[in-house]
Steps between C-alpha positions, in 0.01 A plus 500: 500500500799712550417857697174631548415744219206684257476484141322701276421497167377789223175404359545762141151465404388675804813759587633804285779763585483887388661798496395851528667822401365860563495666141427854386326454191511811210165644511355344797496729848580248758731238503401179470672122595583267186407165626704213312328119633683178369314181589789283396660387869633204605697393850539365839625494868599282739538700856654360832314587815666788536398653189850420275441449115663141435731431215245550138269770637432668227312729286448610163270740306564543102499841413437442119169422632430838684193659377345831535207740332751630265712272251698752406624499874520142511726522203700749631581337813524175351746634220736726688461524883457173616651309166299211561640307116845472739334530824155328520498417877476670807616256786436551858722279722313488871745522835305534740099558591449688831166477672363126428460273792589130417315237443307744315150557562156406305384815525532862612742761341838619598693837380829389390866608343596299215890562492732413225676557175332659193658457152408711223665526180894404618419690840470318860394738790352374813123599540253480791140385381204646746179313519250274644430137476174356550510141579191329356514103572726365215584804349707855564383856364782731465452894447875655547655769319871670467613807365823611350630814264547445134932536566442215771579257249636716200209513350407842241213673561218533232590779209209526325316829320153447651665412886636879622588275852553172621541504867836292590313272740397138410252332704479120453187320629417154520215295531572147550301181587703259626446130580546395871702179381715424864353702823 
């Protein structure tokens, strides 16, 4: 049996990441948040009772599959800031999760920290997801998000005619239901 752990597993069908970035559109008064969803998500974890990611926790999201209301955006970001043709993956590598109590429960929620290394592009930084987990028999629902600037992970900022401003944050969210597969 080996030491007491959890395991949990990304069901795609029924989790999606996003981004949103505060615009400035030409001709429009207020500024507004581009919202880019990719449904295309696939991973695990395997946590000790104290909340360490095991050895092949991970995460990935393809960015070629980020979507928004504009395909001109979706283009742009595809073709020059994120480069997904070299780059297709963003891969989140877990450390550590901070406020789960082990076994873990059927039910309830907890607020937690996701901690652990974010690669986008060629570019590894250390992130802190902030969420909540709501434990529902077999299964885990996951709302976290992150944020980091633009030059976080050498990434250019949106040039475009009909965009006067792209704010420099980027706010990742997730939404991920995962299977309960080891309490």
């Amino acid at each position: 049996m080996g030491l007491a752990q959890s395991r949990l597993e990304l069901i795609p069908a029924q989790s999606e990441a996003r981004y949103r970035v505060r615009e400035q559109l030409a001709g429009i008064n207020f500024p507004t948040d581009a919202v880019g969803v990719s449904k295309q998500v696939q991973g695990s974890v395997r946590l000790d009772r104290n909340g360490r990611a095991l050895e092949g926790s991970r995460f990935a999201v393809d960015l070629s599959a980020l979507t928004s209301d504009e395909a001109r955006r979706d283009n742009y970001l595809r073709r020059n800031t994120l480069n997904t043709a070299q780059f297709p993956l963003a891969e989140f590598v877990p450390k550590e999760v901070r406020g789960l109590s082990f076994p873990l429960p059927q039910s309830g929620k907890a607020a937690v920290q996701i901690v652990g290394d974010l690669k986008i592009r060629d570019v590894v930084r250390s992130v802190t997801w902030e969420g909540e987990v709501e434990f529902r028999g077999d299964t885990a629902l996951l709302q976290a998000q992150t944020r980091f600037t633009f030059r976080d992970f050498g990434l250019v900022q949106p040039r475009v005619l009909s965009v006067l401003s792209v704010d420099e944050n980027i706010r990742l969210e997730v939404s991920f239901t995962l299977r309960v597969l080891e309490r």
